[in-house]
C-alpha positions in Angstrom: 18.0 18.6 -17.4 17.9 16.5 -14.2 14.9 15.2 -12.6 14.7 14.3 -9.2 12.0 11.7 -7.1 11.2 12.1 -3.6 9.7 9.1 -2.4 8.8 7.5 1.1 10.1 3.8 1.5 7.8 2.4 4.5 5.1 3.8 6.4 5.0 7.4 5.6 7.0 10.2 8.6 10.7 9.2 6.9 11.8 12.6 6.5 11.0 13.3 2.5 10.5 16.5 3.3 13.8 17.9 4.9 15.5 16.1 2.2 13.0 17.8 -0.4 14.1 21.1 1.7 17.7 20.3 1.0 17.3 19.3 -2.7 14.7 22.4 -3.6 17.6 24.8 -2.9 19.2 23.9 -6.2 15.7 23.4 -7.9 13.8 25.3 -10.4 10.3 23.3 -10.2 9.5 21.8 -6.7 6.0 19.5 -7.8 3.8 17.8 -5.0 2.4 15.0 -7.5 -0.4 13.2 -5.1 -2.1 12.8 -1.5 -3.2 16.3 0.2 -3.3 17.8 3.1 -3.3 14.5 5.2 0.8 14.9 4.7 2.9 16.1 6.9 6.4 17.5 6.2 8.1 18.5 9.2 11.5 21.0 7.5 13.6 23.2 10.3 14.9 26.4 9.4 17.6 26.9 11.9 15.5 26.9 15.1 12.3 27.5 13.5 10.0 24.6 12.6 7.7 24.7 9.5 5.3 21.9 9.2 3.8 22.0 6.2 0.7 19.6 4.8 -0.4 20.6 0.9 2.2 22.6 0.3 6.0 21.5 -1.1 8.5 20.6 1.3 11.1 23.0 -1.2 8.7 26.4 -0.9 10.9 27.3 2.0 13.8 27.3 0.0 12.9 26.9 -4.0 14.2 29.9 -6.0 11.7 28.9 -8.7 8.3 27.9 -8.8 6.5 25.1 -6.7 3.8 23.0 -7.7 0.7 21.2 -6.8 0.2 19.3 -9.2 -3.2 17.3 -10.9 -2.6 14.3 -9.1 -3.4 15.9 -5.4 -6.4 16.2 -4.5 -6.7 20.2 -2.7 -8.9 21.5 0.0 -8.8 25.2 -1.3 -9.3 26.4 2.6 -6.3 24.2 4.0 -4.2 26.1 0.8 -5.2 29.4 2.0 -4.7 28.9 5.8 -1.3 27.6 4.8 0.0 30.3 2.6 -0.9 32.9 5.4 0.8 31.0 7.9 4.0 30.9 5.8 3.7 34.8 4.6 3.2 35.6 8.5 6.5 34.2 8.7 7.8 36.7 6.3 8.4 34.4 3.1 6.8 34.7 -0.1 4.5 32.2 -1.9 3.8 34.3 -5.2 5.7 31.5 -6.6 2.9 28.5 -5.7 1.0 27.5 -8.1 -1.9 24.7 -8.4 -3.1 22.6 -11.7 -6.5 22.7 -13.2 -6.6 19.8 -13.5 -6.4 18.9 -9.5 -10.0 17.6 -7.8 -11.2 19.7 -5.2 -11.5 18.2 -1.6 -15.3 19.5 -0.4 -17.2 19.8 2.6 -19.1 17.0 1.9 -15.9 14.9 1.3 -14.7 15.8 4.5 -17.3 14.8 6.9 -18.4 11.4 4.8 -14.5 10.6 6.1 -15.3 11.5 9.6 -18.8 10.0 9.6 -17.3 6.4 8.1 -14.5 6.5 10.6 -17.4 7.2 13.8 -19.1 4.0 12.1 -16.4 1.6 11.9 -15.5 2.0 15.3 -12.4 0.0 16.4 -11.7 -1.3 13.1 -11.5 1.9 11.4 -8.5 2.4 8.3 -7.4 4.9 10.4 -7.6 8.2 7.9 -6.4 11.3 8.5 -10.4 12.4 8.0 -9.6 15.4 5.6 -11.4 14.1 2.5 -9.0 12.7 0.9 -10.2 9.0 -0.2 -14.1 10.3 -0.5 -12.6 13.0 -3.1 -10.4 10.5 -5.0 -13.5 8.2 -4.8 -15.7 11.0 -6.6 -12.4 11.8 -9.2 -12.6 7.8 -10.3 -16.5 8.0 -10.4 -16.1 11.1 -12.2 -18.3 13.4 -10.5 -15.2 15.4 -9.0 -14.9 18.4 -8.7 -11.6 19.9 -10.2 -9.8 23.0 -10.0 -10.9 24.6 -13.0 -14.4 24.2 -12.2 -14.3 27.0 -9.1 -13.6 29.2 -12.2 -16.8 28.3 -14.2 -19.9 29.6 -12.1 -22.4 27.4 -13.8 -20.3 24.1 -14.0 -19.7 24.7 -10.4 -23.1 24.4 -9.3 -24.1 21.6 -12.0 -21.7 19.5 -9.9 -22.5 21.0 -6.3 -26.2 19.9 -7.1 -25.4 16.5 -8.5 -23.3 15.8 -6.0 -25.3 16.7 -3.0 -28.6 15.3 -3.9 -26.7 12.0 -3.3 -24.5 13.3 -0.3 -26.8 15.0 1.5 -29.4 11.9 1.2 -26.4 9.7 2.4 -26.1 12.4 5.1 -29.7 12.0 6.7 -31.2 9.0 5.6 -27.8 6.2 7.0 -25.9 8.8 9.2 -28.8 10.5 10.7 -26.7 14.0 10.1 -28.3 17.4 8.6 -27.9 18.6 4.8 -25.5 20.4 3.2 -26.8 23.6 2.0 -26.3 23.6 -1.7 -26.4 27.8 -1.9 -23.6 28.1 1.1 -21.1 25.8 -0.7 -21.8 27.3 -3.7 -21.2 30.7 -2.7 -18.3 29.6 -0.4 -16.7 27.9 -3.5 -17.0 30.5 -6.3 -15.6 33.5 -3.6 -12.4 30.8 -3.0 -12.2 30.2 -6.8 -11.9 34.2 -7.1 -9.1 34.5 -4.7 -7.4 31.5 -6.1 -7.7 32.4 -10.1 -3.9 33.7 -10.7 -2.7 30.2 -9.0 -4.9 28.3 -11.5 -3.1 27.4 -14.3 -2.2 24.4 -16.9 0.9 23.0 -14.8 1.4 20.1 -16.7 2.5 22.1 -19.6 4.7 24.3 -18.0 6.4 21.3 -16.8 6.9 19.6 -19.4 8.2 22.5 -21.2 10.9 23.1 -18.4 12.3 19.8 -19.2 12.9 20.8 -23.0 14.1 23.5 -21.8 16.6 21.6 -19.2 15.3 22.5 -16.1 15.6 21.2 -12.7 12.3 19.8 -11.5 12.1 17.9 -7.6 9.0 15.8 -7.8 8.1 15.0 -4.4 5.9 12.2 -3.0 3.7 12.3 0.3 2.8 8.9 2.4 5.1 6.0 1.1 5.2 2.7 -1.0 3.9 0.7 2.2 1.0 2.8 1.9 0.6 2.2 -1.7 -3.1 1.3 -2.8 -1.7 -1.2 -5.2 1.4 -2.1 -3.4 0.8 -1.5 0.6 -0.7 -3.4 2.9 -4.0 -3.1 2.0 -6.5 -1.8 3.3 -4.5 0.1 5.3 -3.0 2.4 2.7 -4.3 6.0 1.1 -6.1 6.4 -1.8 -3.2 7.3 -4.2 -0.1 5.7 -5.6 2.8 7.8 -3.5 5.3 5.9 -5.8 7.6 6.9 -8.6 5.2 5.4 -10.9 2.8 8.1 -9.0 4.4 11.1 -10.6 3.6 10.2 -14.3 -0.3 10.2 -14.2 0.1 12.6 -11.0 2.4 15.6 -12.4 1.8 14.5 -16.5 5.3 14.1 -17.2 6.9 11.3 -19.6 8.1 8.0 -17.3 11.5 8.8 -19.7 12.1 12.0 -18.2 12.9 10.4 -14.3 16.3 10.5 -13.5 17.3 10.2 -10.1 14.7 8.4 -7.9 15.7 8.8 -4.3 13.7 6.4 -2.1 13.8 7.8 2.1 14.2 5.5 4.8 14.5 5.8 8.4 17.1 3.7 10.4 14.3 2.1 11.8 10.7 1.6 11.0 7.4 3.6 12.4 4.1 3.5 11.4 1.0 5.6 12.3 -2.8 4.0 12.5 -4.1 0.7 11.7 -2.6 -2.4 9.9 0.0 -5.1 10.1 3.6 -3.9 11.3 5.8 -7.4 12.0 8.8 -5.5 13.4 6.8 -3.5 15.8 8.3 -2.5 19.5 5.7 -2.4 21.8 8.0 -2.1 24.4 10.3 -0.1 26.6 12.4 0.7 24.0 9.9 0.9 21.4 8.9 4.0 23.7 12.2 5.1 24.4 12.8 5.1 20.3 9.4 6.8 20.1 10.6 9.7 22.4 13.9 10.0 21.0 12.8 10.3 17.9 9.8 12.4 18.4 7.8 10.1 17.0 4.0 12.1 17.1 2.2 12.5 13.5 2.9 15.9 12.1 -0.8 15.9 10.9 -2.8 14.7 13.9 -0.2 14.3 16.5 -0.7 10.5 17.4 1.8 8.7 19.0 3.3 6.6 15.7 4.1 3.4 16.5 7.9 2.1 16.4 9.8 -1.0 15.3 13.3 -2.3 13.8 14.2 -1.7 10.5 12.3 -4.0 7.4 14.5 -5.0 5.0 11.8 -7.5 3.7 9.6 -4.5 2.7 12.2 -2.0 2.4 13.6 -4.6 -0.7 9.8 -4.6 -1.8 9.6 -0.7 -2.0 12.7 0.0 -3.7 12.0 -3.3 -6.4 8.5 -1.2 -7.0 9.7 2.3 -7.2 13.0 1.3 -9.2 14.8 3.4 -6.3 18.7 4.5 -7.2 19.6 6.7 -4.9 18.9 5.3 -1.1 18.4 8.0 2.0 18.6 7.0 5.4 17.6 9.6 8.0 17.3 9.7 11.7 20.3 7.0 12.3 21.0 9.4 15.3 18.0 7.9 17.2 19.7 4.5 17.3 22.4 5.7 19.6 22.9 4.2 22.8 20.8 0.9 21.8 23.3 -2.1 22.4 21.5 -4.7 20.0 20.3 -3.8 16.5 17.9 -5.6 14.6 17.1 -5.7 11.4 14.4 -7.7 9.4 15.9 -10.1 6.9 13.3 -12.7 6.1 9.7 -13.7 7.4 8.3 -17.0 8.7 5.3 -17.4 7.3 1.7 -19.0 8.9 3.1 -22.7 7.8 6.6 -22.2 8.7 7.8 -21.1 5.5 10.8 -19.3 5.0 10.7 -16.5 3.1 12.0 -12.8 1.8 9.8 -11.5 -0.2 6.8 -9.0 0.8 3.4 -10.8 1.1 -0.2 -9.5 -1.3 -1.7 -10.6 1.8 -2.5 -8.3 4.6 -4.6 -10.7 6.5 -1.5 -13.3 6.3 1.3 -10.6 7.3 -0.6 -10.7 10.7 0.9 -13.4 11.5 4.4 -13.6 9.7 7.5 -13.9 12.8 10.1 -11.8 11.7 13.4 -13.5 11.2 16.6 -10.6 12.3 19.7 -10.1 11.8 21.5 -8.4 15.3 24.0 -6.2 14.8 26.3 -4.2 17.4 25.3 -0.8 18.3 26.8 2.2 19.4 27.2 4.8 21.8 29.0 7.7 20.5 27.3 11.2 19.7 26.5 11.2 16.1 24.9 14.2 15.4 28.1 16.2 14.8 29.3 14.1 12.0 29.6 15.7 8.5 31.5 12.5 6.7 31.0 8.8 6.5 35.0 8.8 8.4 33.2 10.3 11.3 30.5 8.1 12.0 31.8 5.0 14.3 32.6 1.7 13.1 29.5 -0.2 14.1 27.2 2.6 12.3 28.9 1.9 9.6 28.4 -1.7 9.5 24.9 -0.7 10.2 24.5 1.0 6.8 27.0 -1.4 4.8 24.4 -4.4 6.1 21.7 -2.2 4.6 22.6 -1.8 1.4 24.5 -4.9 0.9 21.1 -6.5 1.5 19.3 -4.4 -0.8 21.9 -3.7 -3.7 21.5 -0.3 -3.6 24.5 2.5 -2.4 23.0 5.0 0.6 23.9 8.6 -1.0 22.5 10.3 1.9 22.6 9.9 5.5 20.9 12.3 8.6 22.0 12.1 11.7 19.5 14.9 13.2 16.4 17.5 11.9 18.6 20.5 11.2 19.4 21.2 7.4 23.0 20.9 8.3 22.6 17.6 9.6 23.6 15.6 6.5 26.4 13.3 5.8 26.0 13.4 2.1 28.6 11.1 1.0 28.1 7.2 -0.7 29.8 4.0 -0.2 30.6 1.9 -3.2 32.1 -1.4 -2.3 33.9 0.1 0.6 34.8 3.1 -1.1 33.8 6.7 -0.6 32.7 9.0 -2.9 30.7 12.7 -2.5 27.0 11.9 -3.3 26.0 13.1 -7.1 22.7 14.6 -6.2 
């Protein structure tokens, strides 16, 4: 048996999903384990381009069966659009499956998301505003609504009514909006529950039965640990734990079954919406690294915003996730840049020096990053296939890396096609092929 993680190291757009692409081919479970469709995994198929929200990264190329799993939370109608947009494209998707167990994301979830956003104004979290922290609100005050429930005509509208004599009240009375009608969502909901009952099933037990049996499962995570909402920078993270941690309570699987937790990095740092970012570029070349690396959410298409590379919270996101296996993708971008920095340490309000990743949001407002500047290079990297390829200052570039954090880089991409991998490992200046 052999487990895999895939898990997001900074802000979320690090490229989890063409390395979940690359991993699924060898996989016989693919498993989303939290978030919904506010992801967005961008995976090229030689010059087609899938970008895909609620479903697994691996669907594209998972011989086996892919999960969503009971900690996402699942807008039923994002589900269906996307499984006709990827059997349009002539692939199959009999072998996508969802957990019982998974809250539903509602109307109702959706447009308390986009009315609280319209409120705040400028000083909004900056949400994707699909419904996904008003659904995992309702999950922890249990009054979700879960995936079993669209098969259980009754207990469907029990909740529908429970839940929108509150909404809908919330709805006209402090957002001056109209109702929701409680027959129309009830009707809607039962007809989707129909056409969704063969995906339905107890997923948690199937998984846990294909690692008896020695299967190979790829859990994989959406957002990242700097989005955590224990270990971000709150309260600008999601409403789930994107972590390694995440996948125990999100996919109901044994913490002693993880095996290979592979934490994704770019070679620099980006972030999209609100919230402290100390390394941030807002620049010339924070725009020229922003067009070079096509940096536009996958999900709403805003410009992210671009930066050096964070060791600080880099170290703080592999410490949390327990990370052993380090990717770095999009070192390509770098190319041409004459001066590389790197974040090594933070000084703080009262001119402290330290390394360590701050609890404090409000306080990381005003950290000055401390860098390291390293050489750069100009030669065309995108060809390269080995670590002997690459030229000597990239390779300084990832030696700093994981000298600073301990951990070996097993995984390098130096562009978006699957090809585009140099999947080899340094270990104290030695190379090896990559185990995974």
């Amino acid at each position: 048996m052999s487990t895999y993680v895939v898990v997001g190291l900074q802000y979320g757009d690090e490229g989890k999903g063409k390395i979940t692409d690359v991993l699924s081919a060898k996989s016989d479970y693919v498993v989303r384990f939290q978030g919904g469709d506010n992801a967005g995994h961008t995976v090229y198929v030689g010059d087609e381009k899938f970008v895909l929200h609620l479903l697994p990264s691996g669907v594209l190329q998972c011989k086996g069966k892919c999960v969503i799993a009971n900690g996402v939370v699942v807008n039923p109608k994002a589900f269906i659009h996307e499984i006709e947009e990827i059997e349009k494209r002539g692939l199959k998707t009999d072998h996508i499956f969802i957990s019982r167990r998974a809250h539903v994301i509602m109307p109702y979830h959706i447009l308390l998301d986009t009315y609280r956003e319209e409120e705040e104004g400028g000083t909004q979290i900056g949400t994707t505003k699909k419904g996904i922290g008003p659904c995992y609100e309702d999950k922890i005050a249990r009054v979700g609504i879960r995936m079993i429930d669209l098969l259980n005509p009754e207990i469907l509208r029990e909740k529908i009514e429970k839940n929108l004599k509150v909404k809908n009240a919330l709805f006209e009375k402090y957002y001056g909006k109209p109702a929701l009608n409680i027959d129309e969502v009830y009707r809607e909901f039962l007809e989707i529950g129909q056409q969704l009952k063969n995906r339905i099933v107890d997923t948690e037990l199937e998984l846990n039965e294909a690692i008896k049996e020695g299967k190979n499962i790829l859990f994989e995570g959406a957002q990242a640990l700097m989005l955590d909402i224990d270990f971000g920078t709150y309260p600008f993270v999601t409403s789930s734990s994107p972590s390694t941690g995440g996948v125990c309570t999100g996919a109901g699987i044994p913490p002693t079954s993880l095996q290979n937790l592979i934490g994704v990095a770019k070679a620099y740092c980006t972030r999209v919406g609100n919230g402290p970012f100390p390394s941030e570029l807002n620049d010339e070349l924070g725009e020229k690294i922003r067009q070079v690396g096509h940096e536009f959410g996958a999900t709403t298409g805003r410009p992210r915003r671009t930066g050096w590379l964070d060791l600080v919270s880099l170290k703080h996101a592999c410490m949390i996730n327990g990370i052993n296996n380090l990717v770095i993708t999009k070192l390509d971008v770098l190319t041409g840049i004459k001066n590389l920095k790197i974040v090594t340490k933070y000084k703080t309000e009262d001119n402290k020096i330290i390394d360590y990743f701050t609890s404090s949001t409000t306080k990381l407002y005003d950290y000055e990053p401390i860098y390291e500047v390293l050489d750069g290079w100009d030669e065309d990297i995108t060809k390269a296939r080995s670590y002997e390829e690459l030229p000597k200052n990239a390779k300084k570039y990832i030696e700093f890396i994981e000298n600073y954090l301990g951990i070996n880089v097993y995984l390098v991409s130096v562009g978006p096609e699957r090809s585009q991998n140099i999947i080899f490992m340094t270990v104290k200046g030695q190379i090896r092929e990559c185990g995974f």
